[in-house]
Residue frames as a rotation matrix with the C-alpha (Angstrom) as fourth column:
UNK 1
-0.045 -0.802 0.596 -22.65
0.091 0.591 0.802 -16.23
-0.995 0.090 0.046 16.02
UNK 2
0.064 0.098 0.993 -23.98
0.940 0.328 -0.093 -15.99
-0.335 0.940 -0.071 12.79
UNK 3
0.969 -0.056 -0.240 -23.46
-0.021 -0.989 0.149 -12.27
-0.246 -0.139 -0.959 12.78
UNK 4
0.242 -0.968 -0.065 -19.79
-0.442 -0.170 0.881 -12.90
-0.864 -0.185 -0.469 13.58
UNK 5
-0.355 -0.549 0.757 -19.04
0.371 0.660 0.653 -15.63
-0.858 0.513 -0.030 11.14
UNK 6
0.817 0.390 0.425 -20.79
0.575 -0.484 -0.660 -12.97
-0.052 0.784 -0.619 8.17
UNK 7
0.888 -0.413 -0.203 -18.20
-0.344 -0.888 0.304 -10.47
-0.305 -0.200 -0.931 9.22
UNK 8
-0.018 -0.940 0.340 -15.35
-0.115 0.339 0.934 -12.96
-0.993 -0.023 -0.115 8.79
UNK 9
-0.277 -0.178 0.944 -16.24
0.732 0.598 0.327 -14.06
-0.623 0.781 -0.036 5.56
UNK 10
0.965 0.237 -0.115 -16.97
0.247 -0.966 0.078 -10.65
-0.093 -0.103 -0.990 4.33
UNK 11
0.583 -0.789 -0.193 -13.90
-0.511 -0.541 0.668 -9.68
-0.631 -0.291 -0.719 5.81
UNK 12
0.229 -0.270 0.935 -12.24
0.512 0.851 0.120 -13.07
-0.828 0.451 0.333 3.64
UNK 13
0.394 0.375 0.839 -13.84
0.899 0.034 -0.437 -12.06
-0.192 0.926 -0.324 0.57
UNK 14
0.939 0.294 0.177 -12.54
0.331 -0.645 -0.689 -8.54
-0.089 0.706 -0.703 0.38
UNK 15
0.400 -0.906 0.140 -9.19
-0.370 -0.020 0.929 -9.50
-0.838 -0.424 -0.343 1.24
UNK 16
0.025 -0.843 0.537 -9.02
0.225 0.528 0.819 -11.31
-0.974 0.100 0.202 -1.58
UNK 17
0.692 0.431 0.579 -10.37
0.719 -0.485 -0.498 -9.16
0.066 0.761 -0.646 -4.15
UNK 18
0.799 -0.544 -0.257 -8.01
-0.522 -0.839 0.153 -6.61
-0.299 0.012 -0.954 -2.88
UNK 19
0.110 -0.828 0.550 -5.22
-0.027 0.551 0.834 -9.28
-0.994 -0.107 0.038 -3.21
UNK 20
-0.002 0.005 1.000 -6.24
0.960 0.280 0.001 -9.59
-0.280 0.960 -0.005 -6.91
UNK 21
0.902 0.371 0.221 -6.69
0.402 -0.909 -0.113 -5.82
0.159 0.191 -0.969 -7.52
UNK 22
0.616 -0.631 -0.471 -3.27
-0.181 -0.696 0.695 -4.53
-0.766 -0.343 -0.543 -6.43
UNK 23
-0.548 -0.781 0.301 -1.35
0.582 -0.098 0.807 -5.94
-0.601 0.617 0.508 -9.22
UNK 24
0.452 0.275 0.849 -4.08
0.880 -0.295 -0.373 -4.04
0.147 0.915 -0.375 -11.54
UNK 25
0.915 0.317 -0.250 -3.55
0.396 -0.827 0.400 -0.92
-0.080 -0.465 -0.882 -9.51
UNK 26
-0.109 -0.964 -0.243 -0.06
0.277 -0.265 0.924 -1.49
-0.955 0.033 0.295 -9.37
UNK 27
-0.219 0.341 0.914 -0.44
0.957 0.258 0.133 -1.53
-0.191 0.904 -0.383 -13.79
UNK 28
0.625 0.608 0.489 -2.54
0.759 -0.619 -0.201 1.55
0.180 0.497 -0.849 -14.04
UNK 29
0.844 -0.172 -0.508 -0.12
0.067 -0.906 0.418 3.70
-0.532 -0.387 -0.753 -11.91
UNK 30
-0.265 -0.964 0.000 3.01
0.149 -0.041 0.988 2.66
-0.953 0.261 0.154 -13.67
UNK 31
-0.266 0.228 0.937 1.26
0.878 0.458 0.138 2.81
-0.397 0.859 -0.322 -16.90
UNK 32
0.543 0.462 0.701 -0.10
0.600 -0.797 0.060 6.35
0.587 0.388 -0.711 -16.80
UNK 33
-0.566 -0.769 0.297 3.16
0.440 -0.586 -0.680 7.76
0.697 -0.254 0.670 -14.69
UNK 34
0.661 0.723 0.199 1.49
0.072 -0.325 0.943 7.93
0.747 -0.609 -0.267 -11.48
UNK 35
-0.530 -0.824 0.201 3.76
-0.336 -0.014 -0.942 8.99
0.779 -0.566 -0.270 -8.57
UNK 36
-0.865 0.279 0.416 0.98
-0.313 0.346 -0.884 8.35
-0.391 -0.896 -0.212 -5.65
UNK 37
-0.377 0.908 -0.183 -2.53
0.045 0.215 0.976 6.33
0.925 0.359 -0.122 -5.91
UNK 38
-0.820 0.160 0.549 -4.90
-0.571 -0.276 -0.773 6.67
0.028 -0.948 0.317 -2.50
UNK 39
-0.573 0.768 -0.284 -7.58
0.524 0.611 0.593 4.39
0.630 0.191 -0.753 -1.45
UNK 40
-0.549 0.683 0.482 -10.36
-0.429 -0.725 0.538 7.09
0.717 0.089 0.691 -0.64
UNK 41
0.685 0.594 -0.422 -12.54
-0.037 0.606 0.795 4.23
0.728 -0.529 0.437 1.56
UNK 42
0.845 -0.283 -0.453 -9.92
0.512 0.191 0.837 4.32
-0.150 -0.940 0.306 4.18
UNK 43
0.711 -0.645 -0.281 -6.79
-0.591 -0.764 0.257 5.81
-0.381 -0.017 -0.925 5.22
UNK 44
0.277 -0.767 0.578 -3.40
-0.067 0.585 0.808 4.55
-0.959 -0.262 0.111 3.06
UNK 45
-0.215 -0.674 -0.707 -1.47
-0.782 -0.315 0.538 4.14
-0.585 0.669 -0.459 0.06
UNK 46
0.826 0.449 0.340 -2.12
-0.202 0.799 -0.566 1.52
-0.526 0.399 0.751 -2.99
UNK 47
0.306 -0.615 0.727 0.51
0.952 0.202 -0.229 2.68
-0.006 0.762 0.647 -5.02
UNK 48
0.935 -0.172 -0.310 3.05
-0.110 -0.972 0.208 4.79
-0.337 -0.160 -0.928 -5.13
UNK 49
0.756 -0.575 -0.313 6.12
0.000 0.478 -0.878 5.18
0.655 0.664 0.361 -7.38
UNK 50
0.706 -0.585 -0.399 9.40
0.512 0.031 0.859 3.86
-0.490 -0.810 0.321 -5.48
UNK 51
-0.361 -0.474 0.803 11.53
0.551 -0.803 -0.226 6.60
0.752 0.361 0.551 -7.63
UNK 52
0.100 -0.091 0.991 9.97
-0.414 -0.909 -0.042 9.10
0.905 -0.406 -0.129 -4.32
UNK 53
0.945 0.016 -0.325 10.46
0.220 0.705 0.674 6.41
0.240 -0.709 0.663 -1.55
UNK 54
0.473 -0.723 0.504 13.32
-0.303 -0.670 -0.677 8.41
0.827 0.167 -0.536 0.37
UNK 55
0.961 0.234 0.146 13.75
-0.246 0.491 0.835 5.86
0.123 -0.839 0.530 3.02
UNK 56
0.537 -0.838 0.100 17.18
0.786 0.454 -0.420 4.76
0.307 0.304 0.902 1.97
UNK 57
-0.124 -0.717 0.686 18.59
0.536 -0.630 -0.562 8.35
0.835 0.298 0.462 2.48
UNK 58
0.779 0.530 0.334 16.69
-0.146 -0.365 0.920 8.67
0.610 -0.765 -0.206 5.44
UNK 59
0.935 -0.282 -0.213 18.48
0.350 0.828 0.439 5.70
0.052 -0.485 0.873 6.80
UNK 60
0.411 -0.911 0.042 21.89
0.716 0.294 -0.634 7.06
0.565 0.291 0.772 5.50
UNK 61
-0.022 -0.386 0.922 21.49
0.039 -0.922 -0.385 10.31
0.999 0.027 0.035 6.84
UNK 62
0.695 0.546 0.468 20.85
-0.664 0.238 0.709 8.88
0.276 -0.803 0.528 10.14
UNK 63
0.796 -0.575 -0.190 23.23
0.605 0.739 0.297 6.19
-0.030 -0.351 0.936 10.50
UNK 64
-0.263 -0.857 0.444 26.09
0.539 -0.512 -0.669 9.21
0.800 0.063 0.596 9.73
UNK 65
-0.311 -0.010 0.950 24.55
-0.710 -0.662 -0.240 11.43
0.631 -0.750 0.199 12.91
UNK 66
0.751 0.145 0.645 24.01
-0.660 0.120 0.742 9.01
0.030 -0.982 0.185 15.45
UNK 67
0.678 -0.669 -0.304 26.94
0.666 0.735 -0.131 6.37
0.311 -0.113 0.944 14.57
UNK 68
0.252 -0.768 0.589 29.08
-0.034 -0.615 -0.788 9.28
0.967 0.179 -0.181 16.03
């Protein structure tokens, strides 16, 4: 039990360090004209600039071939 209840809090604690840390991250990339940032310790994205975030045109180009 005490095993488990390390892991949670652990698990707590670096949730919320990361919570505080993304606005820096966010900061450093817009500041030095980053387009992607990677977190290296696991798989995923921190930051990335939404000027390449092509979801919208996905969506558009999609909703014109199947709305036929």
């Amino acid at each position: 039990d005490a095993e488990n209840e390390f892991r949670r809090e652990s698990q707590r604690e670096l949730q919320a360090l990361e919570k505080d840390l993304m606005p820096l991250i966010d900061n450093i990339g817009k500041s030095k004209g980053f387009t992607i940032i990677f977190d290296i310790t696991r798989p995923g994205i921190v930051y990335f600039d939404k000027a390449i975030d092509i979801t919208p045109d996905v969506i558009k180009a999609a909703d014109a071939k199947f709305s036929k």
